[in-house]
Backbone as XML, in Angstrom:
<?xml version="1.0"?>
<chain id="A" units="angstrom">
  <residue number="1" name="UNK">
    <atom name="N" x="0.835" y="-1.195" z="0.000"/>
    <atom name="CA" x="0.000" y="0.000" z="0.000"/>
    <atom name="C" x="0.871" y="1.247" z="0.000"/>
  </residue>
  <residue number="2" name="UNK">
    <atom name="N" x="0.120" y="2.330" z="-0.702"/>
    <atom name="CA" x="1.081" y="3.397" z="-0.416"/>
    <atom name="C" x="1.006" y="4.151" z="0.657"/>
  </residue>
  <residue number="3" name="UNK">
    <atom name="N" x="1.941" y="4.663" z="1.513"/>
    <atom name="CA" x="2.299" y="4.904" z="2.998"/>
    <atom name="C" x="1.903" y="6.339" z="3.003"/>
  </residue>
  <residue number="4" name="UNK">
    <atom name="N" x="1.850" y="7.028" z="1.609"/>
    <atom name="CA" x="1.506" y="8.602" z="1.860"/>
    <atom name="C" x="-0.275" y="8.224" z="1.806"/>
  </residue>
  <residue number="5" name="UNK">
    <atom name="N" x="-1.089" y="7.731" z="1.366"/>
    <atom name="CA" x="-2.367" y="7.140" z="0.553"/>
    <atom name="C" x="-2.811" y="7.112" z="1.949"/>
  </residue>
  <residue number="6" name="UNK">
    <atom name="N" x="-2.225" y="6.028" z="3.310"/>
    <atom name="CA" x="-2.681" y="5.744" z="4.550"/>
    <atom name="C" x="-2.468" y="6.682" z="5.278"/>
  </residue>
  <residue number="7" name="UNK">
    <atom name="N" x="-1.582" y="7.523" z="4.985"/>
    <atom name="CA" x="-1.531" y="8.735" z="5.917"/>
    <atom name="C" x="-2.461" y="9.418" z="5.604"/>
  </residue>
  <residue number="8" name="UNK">
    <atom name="N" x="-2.594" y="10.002" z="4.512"/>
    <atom name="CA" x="-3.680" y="11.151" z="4.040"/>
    <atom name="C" x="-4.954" y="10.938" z="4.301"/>
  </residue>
  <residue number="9" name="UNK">
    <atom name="N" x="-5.380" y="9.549" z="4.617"/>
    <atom name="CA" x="-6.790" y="9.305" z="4.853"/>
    <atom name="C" x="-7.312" y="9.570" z="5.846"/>
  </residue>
  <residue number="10" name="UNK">
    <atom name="N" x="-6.440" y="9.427" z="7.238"/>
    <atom name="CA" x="-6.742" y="10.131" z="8.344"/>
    <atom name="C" x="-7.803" y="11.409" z="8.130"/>
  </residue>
  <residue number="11" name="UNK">
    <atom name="N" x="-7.698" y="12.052" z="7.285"/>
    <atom name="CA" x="-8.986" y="13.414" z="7.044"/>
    <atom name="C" x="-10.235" y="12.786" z="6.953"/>
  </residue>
  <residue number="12" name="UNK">
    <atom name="N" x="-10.249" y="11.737" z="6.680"/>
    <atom name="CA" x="-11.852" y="11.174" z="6.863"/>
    <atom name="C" x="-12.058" y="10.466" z="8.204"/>
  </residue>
  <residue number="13" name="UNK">
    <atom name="N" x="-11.357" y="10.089" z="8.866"/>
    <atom name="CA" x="-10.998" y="9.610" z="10.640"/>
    <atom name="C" x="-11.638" y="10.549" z="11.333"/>
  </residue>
  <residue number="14" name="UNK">
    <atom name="N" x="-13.194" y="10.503" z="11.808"/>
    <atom name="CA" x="-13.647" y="11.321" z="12.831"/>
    <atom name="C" x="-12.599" y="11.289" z="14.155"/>
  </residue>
  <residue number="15" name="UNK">
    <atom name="N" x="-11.877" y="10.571" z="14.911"/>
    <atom name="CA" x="-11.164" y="10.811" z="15.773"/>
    <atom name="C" x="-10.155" y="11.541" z="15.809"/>
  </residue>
  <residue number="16" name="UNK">
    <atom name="N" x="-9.740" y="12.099" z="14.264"/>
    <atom name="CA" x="-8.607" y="12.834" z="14.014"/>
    <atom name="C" x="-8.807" y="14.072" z="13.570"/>
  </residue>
  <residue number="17" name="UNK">
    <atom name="N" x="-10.170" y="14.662" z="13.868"/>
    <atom name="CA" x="-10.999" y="15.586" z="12.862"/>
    <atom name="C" x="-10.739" y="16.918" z="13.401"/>
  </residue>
  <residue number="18" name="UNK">
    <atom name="N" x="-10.007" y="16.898" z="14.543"/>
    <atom name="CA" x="-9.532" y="18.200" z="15.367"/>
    <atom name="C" x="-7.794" y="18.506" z="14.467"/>
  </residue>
  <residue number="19" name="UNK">
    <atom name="N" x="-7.262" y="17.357" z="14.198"/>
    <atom name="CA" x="-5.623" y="17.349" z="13.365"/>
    <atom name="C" x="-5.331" y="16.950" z="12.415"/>
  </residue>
  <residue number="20" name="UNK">
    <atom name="N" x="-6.563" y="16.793" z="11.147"/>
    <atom name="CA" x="-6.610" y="16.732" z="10.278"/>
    <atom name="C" x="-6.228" y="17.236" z="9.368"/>
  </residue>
  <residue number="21" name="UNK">
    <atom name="N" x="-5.317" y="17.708" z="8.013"/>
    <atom name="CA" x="-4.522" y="18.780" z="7.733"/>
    <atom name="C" x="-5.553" y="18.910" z="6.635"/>
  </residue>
  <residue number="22" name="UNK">
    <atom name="N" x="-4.982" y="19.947" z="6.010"/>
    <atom name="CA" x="-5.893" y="20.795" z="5.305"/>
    <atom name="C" x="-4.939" y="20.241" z="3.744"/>
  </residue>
  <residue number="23" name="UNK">
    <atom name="N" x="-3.672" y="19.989" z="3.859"/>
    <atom name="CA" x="-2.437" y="18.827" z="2.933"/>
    <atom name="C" x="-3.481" y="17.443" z="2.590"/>
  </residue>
  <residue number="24" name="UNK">
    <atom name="N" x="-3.927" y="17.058" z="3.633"/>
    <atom name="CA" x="-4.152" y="15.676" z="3.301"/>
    <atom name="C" x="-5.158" y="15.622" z="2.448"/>
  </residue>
  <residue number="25" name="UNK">
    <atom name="N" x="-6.102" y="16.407" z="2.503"/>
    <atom name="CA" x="-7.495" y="16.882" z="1.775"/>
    <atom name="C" x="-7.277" y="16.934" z="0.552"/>
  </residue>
  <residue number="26" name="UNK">
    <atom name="N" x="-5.690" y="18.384" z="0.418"/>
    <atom name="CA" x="-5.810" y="18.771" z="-1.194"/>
    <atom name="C" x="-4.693" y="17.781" z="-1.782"/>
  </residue>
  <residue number="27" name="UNK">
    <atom name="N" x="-4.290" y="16.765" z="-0.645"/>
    <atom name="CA" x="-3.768" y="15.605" z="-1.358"/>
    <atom name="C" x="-4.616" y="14.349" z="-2.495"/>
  </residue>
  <residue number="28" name="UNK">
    <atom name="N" x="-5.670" y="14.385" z="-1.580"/>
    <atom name="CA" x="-6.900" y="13.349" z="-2.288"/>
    <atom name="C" x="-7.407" y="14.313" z="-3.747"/>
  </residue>
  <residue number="29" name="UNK">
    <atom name="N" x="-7.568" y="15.531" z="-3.464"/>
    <atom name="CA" x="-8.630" y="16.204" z="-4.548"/>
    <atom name="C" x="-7.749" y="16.269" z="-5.578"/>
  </residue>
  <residue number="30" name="UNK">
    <atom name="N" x="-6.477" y="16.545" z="-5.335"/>
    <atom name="CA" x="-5.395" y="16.283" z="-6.601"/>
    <atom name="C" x="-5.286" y="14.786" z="-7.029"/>
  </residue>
  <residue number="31" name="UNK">
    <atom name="N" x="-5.443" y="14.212" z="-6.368"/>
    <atom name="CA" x="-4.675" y="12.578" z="-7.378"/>
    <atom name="C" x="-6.253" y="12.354" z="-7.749"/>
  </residue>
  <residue number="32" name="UNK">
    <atom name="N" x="-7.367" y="12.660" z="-7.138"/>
    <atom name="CA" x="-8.862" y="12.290" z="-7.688"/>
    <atom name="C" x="-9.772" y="13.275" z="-7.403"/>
  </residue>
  <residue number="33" name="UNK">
    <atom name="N" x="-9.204" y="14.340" z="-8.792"/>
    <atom name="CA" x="-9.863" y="15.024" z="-9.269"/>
    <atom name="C" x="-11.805" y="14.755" z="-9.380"/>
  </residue>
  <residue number="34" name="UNK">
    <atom name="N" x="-12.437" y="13.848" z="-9.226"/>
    <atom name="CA" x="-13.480" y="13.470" z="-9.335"/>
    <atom name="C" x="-14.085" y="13.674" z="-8.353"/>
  </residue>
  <residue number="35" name="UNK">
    <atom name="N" x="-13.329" y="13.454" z="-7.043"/>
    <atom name="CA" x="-13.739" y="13.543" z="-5.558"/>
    <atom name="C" x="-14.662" y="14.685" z="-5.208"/>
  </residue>
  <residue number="36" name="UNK">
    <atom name="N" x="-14.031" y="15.922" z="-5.900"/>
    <atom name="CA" x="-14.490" y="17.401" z="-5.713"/>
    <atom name="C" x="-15.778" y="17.475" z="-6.504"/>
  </residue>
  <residue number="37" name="UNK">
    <atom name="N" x="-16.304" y="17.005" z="-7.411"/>
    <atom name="CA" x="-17.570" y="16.468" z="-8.020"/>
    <atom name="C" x="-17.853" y="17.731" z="-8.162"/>
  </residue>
  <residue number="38" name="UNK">
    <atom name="N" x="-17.361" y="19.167" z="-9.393"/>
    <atom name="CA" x="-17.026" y="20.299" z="-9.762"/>
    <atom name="C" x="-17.470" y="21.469" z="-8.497"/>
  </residue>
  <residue number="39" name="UNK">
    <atom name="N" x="-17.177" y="20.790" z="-7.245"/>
    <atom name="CA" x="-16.650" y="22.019" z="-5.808"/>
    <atom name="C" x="-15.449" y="22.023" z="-5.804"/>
  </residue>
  <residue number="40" name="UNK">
    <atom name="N" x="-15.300" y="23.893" z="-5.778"/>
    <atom name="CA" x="-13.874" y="24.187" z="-5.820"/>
    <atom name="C" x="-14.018" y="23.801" z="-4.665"/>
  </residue>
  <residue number="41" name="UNK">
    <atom name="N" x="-11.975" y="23.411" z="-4.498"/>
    <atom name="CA" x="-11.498" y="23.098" z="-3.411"/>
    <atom name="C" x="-11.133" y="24.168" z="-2.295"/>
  </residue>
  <residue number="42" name="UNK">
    <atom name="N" x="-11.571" y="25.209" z="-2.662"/>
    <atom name="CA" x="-11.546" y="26.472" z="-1.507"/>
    <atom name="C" x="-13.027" y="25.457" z="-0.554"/>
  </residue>
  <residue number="43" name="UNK">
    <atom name="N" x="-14.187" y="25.817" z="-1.012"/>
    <atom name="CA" x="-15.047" y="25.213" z="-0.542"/>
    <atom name="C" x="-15.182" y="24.295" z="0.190"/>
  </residue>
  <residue number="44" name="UNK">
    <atom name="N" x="-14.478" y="23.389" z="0.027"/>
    <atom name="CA" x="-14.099" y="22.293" z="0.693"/>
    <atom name="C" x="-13.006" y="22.313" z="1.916"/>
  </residue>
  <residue number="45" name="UNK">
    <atom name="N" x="-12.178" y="22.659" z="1.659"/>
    <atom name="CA" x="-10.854" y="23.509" z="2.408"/>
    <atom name="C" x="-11.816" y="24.563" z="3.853"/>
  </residue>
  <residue number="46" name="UNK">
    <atom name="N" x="-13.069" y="25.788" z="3.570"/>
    <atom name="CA" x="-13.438" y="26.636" z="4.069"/>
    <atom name="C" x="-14.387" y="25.120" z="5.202"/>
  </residue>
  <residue number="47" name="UNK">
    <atom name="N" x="-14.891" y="24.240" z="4.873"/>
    <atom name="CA" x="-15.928" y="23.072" z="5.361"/>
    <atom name="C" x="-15.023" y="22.352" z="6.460"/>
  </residue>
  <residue number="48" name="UNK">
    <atom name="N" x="-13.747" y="22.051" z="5.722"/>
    <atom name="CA" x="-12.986" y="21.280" z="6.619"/>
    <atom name="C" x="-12.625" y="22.219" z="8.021"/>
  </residue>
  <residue number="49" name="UNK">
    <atom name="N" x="-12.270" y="23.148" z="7.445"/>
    <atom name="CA" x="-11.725" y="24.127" z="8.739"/>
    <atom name="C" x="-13.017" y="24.241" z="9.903"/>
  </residue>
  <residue number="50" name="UNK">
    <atom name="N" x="-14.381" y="24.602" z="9.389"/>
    <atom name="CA" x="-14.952" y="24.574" z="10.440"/>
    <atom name="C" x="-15.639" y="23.476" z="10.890"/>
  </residue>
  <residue number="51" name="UNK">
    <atom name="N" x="-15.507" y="22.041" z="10.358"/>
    <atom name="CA" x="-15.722" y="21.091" z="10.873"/>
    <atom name="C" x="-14.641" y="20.495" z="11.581"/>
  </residue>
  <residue number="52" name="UNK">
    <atom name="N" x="-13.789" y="20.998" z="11.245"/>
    <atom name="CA" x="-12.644" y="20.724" z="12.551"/>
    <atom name="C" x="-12.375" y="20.852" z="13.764"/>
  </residue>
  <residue number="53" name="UNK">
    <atom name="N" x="-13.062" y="22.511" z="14.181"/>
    <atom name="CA" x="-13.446" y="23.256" z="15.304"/>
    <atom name="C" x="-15.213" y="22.962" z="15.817"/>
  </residue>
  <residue number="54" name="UNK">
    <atom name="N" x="-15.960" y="22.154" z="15.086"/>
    <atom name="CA" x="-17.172" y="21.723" z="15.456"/>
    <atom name="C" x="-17.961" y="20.661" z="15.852"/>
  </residue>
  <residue number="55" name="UNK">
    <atom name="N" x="-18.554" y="20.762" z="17.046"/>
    <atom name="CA" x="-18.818" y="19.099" z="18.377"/>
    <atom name="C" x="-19.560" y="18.498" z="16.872"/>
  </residue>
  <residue number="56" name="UNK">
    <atom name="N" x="-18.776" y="17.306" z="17.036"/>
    <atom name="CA" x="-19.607" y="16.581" z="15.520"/>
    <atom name="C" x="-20.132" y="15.060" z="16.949"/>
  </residue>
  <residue number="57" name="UNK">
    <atom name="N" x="-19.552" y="15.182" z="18.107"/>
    <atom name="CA" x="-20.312" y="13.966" z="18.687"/>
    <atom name="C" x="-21.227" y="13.197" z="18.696"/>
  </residue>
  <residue number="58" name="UNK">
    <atom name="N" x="-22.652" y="14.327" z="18.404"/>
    <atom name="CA" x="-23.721" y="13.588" z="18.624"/>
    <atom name="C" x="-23.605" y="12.211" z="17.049"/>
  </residue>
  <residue number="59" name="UNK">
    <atom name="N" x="-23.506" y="13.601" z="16.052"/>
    <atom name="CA" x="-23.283" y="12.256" z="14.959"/>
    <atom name="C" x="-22.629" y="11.291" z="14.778"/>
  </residue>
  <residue number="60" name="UNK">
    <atom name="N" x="-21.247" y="11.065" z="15.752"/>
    <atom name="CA" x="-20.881" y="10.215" z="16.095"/>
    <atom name="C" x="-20.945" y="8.587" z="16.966"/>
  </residue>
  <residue number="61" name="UNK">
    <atom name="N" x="-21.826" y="9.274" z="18.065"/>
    <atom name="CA" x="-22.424" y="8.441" z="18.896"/>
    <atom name="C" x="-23.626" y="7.732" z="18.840"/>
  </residue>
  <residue number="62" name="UNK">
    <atom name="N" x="-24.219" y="8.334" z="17.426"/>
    <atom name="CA" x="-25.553" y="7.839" z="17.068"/>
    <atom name="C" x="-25.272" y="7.425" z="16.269"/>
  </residue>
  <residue number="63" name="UNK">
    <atom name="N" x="-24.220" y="6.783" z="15.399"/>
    <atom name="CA" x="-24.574" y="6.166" z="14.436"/>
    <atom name="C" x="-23.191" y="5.115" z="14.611"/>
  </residue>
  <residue number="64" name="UNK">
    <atom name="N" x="-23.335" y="3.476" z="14.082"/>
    <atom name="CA" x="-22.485" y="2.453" z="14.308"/>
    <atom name="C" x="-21.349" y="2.517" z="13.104"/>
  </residue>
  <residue number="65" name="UNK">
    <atom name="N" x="-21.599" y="2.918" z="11.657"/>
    <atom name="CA" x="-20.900" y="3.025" z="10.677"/>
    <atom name="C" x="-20.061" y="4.142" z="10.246"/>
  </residue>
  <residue number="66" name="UNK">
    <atom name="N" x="-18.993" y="4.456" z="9.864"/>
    <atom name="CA" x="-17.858" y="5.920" z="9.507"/>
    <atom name="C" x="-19.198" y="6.250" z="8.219"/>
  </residue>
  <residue number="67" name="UNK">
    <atom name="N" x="-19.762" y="5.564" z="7.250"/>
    <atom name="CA" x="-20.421" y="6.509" z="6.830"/>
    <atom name="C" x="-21.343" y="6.721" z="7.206"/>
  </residue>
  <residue number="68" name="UNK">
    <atom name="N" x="-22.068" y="5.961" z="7.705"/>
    <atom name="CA" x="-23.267" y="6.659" z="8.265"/>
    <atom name="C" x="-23.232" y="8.170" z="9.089"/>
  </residue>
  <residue number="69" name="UNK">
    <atom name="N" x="-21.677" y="8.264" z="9.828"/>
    <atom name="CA" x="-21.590" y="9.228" z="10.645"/>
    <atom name="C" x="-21.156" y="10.187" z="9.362"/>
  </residue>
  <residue number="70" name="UNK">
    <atom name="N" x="-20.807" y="9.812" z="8.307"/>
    <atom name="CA" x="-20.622" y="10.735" z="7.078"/>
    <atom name="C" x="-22.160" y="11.654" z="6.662"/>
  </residue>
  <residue number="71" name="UNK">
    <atom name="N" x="-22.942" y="10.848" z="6.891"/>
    <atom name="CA" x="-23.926" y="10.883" z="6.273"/>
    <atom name="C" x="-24.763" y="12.264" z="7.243"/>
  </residue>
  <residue number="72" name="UNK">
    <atom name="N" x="-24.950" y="11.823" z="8.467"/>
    <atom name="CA" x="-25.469" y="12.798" z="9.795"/>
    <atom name="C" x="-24.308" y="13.824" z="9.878"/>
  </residue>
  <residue number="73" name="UNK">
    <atom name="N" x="-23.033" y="13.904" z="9.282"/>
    <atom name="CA" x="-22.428" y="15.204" z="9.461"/>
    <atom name="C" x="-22.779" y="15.769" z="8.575"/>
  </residue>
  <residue number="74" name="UNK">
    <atom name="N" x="-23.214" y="15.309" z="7.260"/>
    <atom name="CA" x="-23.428" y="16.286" z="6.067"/>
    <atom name="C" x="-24.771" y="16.754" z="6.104"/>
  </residue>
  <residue number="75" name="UNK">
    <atom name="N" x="-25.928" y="16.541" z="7.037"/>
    <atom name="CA" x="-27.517" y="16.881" z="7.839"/>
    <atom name="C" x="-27.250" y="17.936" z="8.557"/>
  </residue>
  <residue number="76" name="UNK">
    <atom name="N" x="-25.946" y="18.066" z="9.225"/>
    <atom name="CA" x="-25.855" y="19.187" z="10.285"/>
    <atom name="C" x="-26.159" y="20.861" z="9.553"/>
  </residue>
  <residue number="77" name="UNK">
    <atom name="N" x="-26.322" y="21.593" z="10.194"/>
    <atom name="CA" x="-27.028" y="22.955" z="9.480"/>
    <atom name="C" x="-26.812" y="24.124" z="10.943"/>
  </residue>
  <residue number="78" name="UNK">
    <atom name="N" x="-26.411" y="25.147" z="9.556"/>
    <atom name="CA" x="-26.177" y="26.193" z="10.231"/>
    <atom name="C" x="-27.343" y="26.816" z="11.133"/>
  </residue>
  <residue number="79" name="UNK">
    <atom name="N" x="-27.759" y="28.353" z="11.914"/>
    <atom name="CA" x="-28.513" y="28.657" z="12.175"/>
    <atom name="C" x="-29.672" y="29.624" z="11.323"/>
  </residue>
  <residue number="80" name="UNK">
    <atom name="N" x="-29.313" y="29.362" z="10.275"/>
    <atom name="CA" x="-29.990" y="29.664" z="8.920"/>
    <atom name="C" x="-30.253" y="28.565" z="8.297"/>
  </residue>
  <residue number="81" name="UNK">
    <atom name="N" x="-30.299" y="27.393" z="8.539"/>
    <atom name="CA" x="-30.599" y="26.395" z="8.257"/>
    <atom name="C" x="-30.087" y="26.043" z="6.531"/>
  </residue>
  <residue number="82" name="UNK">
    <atom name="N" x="-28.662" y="25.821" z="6.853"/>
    <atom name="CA" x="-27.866" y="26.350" z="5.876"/>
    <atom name="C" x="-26.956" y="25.078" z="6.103"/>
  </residue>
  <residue number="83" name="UNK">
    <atom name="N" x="-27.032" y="23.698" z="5.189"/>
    <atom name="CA" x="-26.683" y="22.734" z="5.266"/>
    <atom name="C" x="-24.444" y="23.151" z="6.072"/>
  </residue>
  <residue number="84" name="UNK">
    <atom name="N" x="-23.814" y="22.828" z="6.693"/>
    <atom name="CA" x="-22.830" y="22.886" z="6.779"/>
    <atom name="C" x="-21.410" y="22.183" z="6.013"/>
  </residue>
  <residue number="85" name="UNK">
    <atom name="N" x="-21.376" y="20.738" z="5.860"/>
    <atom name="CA" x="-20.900" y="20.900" z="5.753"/>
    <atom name="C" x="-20.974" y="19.637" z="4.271"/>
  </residue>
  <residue number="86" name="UNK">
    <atom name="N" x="-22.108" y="19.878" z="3.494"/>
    <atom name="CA" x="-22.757" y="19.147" z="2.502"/>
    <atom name="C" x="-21.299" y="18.648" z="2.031"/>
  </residue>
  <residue number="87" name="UNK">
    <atom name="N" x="-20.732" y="19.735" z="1.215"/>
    <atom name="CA" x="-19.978" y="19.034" z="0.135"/>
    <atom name="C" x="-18.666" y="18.227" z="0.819"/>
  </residue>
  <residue number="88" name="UNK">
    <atom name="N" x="-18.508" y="18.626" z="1.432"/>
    <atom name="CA" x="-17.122" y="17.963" z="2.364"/>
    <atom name="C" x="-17.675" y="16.205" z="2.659"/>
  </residue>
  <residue number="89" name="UNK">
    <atom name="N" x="-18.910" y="16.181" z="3.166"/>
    <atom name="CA" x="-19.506" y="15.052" z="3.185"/>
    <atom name="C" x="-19.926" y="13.950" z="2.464"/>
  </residue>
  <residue number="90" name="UNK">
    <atom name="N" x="-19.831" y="14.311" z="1.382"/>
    <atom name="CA" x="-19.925" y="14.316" z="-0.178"/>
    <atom name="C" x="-18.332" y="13.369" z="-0.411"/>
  </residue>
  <residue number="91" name="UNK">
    <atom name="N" x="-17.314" y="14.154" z="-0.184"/>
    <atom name="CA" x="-15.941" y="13.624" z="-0.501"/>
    <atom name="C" x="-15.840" y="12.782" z="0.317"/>
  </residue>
  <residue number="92" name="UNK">
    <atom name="N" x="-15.702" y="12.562" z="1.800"/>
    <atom name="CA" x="-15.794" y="11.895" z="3.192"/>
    <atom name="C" x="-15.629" y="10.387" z="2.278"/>
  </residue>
  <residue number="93" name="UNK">
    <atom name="N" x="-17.116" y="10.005" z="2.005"/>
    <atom name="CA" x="-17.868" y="8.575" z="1.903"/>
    <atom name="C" x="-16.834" y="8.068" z="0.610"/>
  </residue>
  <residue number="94" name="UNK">
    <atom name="N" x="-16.122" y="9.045" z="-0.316"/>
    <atom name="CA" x="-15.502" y="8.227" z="-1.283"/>
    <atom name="C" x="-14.513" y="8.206" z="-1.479"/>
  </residue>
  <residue number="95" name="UNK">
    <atom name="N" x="-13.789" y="8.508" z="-0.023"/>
    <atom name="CA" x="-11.955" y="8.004" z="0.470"/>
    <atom name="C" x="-12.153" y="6.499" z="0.997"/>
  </residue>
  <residue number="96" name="UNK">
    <atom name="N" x="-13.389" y="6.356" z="1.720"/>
    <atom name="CA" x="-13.694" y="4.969" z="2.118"/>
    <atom name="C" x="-13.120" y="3.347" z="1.073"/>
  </residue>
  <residue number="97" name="UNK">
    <atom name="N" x="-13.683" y="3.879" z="-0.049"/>
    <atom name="CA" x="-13.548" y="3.086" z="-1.156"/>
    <atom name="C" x="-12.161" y="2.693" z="-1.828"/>
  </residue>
  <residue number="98" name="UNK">
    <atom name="N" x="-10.835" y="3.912" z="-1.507"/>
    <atom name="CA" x="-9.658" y="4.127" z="-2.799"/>
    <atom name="C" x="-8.829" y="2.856" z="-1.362"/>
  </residue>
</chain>
């Protein structure tokens, strides 16, 4: 396996979601260009940062599967009811797969 490939995945590791680099992210969106599913990667980059700094627990604790908890982080919504962190959630579920 490749050793940079297992490192970089950590960004989809809810336990690592506080030291997650913002490298490892635009590591994936570069080698799979597809990932970004035509969201610039600012967008994605602006999602990660504040899902980094944000209690994602409950979706954690309620659900048994990494995607499923993919799935209830990308439900979460601002106080404008302003999906948070859709597209990031979007990429999440299809690092699972590479």
């Amino acid at each position: 396996m490749n050793e940079l490939l297992i490192k970089n995945v950590e960004v989809v590791d809810v336990s690592f979601r506080e030291t997650a680099s913002k490298a490892a992210l635009k590591y994936f969106l570069e080698r799979f260009p597809c990932l970004s599913s035509g969201v610039s990667i600012d967008v994605l980059i602006v999602q990660l940062t504040v899902y980094q700094s944000y209690n994602v627990d409950k979706c954690v604790y309620e659900t048994k599967r990494i995607d499923e908890t993919w799935r209830e982080i990308g439900q979460l919504k601002d106080e404008s009811g302003n999906n948070l962190f859709l597209e990031l959630s979007k990429v999440g579920p299809c690092l699972f797969s590479i």
